[in-house]
C-alpha positions as CSV (number, residue, x, y, z in Angstrom):
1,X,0.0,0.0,0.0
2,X,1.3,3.5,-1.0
3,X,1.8,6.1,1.6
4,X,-0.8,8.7,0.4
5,X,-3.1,6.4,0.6
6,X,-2.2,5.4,4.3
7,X,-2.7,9.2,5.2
8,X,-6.1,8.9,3.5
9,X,-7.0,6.2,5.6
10,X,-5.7,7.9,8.8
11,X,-7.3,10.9,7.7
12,X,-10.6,9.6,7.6
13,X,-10.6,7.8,10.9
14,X,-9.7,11.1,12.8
15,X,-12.5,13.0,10.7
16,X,-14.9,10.6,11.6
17,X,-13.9,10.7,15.3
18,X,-14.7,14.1,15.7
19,X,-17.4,14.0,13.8
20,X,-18.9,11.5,16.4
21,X,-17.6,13.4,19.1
22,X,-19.3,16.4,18.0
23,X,-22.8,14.2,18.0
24,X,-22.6,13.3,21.4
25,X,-21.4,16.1,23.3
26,X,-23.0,18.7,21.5
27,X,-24.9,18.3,19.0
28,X,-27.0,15.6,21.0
29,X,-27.6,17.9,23.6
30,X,-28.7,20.3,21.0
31,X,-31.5,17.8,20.0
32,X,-32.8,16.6,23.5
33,X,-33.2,20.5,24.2
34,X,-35.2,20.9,21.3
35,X,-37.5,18.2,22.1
36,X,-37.6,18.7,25.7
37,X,-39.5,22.7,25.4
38,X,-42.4,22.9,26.8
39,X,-45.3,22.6,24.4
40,X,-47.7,25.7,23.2
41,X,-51.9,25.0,23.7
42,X,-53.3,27.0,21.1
43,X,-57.3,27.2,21.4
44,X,-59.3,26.5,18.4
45,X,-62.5,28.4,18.1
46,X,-65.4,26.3,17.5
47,X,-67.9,27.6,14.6
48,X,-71.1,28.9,16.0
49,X,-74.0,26.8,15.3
50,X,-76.8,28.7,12.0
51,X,-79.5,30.3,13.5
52,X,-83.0,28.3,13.8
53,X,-85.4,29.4,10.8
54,X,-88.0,31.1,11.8
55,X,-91.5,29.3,12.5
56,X,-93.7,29.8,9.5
57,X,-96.8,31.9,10.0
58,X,-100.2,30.2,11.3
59,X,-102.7,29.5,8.7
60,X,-105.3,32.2,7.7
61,X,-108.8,31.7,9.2
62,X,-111.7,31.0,6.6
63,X,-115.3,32.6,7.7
64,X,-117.8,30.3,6.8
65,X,-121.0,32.2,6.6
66,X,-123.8,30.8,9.1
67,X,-126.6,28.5,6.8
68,X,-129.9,30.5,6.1
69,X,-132.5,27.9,5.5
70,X,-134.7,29.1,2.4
71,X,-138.2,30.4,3.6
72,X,-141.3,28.1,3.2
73,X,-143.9,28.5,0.5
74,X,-147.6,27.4,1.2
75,X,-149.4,26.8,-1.8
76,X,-153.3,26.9,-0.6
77,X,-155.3,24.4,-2.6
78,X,-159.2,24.9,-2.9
79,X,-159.8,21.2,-4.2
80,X,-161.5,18.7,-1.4
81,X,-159.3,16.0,-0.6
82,X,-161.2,12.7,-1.2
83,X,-160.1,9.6,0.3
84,X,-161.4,6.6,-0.9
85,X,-160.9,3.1,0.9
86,X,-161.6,-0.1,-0.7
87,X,-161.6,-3.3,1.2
88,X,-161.3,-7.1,-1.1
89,X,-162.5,-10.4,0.3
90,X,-160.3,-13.0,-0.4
91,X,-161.6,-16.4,-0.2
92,X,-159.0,-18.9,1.4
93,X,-158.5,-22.1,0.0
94,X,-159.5,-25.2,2.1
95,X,-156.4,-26.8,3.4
96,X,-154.4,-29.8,1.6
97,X,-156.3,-33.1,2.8
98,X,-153.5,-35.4,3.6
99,X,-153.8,-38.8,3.3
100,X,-152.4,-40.8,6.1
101,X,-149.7,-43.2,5.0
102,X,-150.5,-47.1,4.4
103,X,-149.8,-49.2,7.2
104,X,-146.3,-51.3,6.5
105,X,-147.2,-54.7,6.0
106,X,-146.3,-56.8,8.8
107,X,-142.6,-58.3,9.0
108,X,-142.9,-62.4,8.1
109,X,-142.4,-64.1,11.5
110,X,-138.8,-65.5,11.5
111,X,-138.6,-69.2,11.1
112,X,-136.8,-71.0,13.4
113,X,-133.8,-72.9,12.3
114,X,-134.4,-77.1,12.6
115,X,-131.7,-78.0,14.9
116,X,-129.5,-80.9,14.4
117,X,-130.3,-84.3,15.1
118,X,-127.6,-87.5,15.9
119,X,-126.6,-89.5,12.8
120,X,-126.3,-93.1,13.6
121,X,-125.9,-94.2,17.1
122,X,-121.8,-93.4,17.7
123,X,-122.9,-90.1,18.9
124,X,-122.6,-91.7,23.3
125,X,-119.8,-92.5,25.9
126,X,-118.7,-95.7,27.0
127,X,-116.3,-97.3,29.7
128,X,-114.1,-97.7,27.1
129,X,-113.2,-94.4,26.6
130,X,-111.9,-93.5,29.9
131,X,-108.1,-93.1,29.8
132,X,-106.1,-95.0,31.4
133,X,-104.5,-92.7,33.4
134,X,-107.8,-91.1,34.9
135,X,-108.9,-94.8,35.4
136,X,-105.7,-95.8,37.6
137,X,-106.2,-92.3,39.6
138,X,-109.6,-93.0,40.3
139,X,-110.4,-89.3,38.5
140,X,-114.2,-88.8,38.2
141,X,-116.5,-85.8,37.6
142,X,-118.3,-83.6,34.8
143,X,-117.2,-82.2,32.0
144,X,-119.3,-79.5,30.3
145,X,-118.4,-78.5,27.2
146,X,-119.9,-76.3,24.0
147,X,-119.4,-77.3,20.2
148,X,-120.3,-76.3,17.0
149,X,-121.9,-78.8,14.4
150,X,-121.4,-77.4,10.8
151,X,-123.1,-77.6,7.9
152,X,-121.7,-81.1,6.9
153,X,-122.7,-82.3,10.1
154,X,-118.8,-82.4,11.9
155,X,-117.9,-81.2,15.2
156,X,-115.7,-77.7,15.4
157,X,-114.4,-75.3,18.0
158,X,-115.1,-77.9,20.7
159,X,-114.4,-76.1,24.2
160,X,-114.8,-76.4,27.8
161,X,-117.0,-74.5,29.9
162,X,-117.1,-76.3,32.9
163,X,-114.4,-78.6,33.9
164,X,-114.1,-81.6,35.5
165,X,-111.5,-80.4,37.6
166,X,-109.1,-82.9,35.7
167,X,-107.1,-81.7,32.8
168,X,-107.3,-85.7,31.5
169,X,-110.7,-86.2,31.4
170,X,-111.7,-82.8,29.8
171,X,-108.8,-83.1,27.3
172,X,-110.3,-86.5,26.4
173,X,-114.0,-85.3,26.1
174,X,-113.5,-82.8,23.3
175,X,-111.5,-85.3,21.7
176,X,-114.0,-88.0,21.3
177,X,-116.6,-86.0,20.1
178,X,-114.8,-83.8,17.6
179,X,-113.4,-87.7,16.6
180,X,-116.7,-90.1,16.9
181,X,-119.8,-87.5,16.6
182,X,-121.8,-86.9,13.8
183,X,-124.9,-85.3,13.3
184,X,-127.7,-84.2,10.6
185,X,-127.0,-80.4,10.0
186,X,-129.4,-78.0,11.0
187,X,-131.6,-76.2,8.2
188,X,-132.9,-72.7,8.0
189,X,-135.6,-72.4,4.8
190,X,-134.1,-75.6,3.5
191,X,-130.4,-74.8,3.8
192,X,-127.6,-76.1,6.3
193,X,-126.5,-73.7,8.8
194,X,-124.3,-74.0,11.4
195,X,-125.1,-74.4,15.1
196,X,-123.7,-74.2,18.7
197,X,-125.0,-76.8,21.3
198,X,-123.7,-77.6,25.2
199,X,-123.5,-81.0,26.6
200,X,-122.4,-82.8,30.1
201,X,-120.4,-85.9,29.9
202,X,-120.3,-87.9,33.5
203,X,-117.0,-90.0,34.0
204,X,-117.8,-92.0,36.4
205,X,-115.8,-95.7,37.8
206,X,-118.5,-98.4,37.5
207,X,-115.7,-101.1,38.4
């Protein structure tokens, strides 16, 4: 490196450190000063408000003139005033003769049904057909039961009403005659129907 430019360099350095120096000590000062003065108020005066308009002025009164009815004029009339009254007879017309209405003609009495009647002779109970069971318990009593015979003459909806007070022997009573009974349908104007009938079967030990 050449000398001139190593004064340059030196040069610089010193002018920077008194230009630094100069900042702080005084020139800093200088500015804190500055800010530090006390601040001025200044008062701002506020625009008045426009005066209010005026009201405007109240409405003129109309007179209305007070209502003079229009005198009366008579008109005298020397004609008589007749009055004539007329008085009609109307005759008034006999009243409507009703007739009374015809008696309805009398319902056809209802015509019983025929009721049913046995077909051969298996329609009955025998010592045979107490179960076993029921025999070898010595069970006994009476079973009331209700079935319907239909119109081919079979037993349906066989049910007890009354029992025997043993399940075995009312079980076995339905059974027998849904199975073994058979009857002549009943007939209402010539024509099967069906029909509900109730019957008591005694089991009873003879032996």
């Amino acid at each position: 490196m050449s000398k001139n430019r190593q004064i340059a360099l030196v040069s610089v350095a010193i002018l920077h450190v008194l230009l630094g120096y100069a900042i702080v000590s005084g020139f800093a000062i200088s500015v804190v000063k500055k800010i530090v003065e006390p601040l001025e108020a200044v008062n701002v005066k506020e625009e008045a408000p426009p005066p209010d308009e005026p009201p405007p002025p109240p409405p003129k009164e109309i007179e209305i003139p007070p209502y003079v009815p229009p005198p009366e004029v008579s008109v005298a009339s020397d004609a008589p005033t007749n009055s004539i009254t007329t008085q009609s007879t109307v005759a008034r017309p006999d009243p409507p003769v009703v007739a009374p209405p015809a008696p309805a003609p009398p319902a056809p009495p209802a015509v019983a049904p025929s009721p049913a009647t046995p077909r051969g002779r298996g329609n009955v109970f025998s010592d045979d057909d107490y179960p076993s069971a029921s025999r070898a318990a010595e069970e006994e009593g009476v079973t009331r039961v209700s079935y319907v015979v239909g119109t081919d003459g079979r037993v349906t909806q066989c049910e007890v009403v009354q029992s025997s007070g043993f399940k075995r022997l009312d079980d076995a009573t339905c059974s027998i005659i849904q199975r073994r009974f058979r009857f002549n349908p009943a007939t209402r104007d010539g024509q099967p129907v069906p029909e509900r009938k109730t019957q008591p079967v005694r089991w009873r030990l003879t032996n």
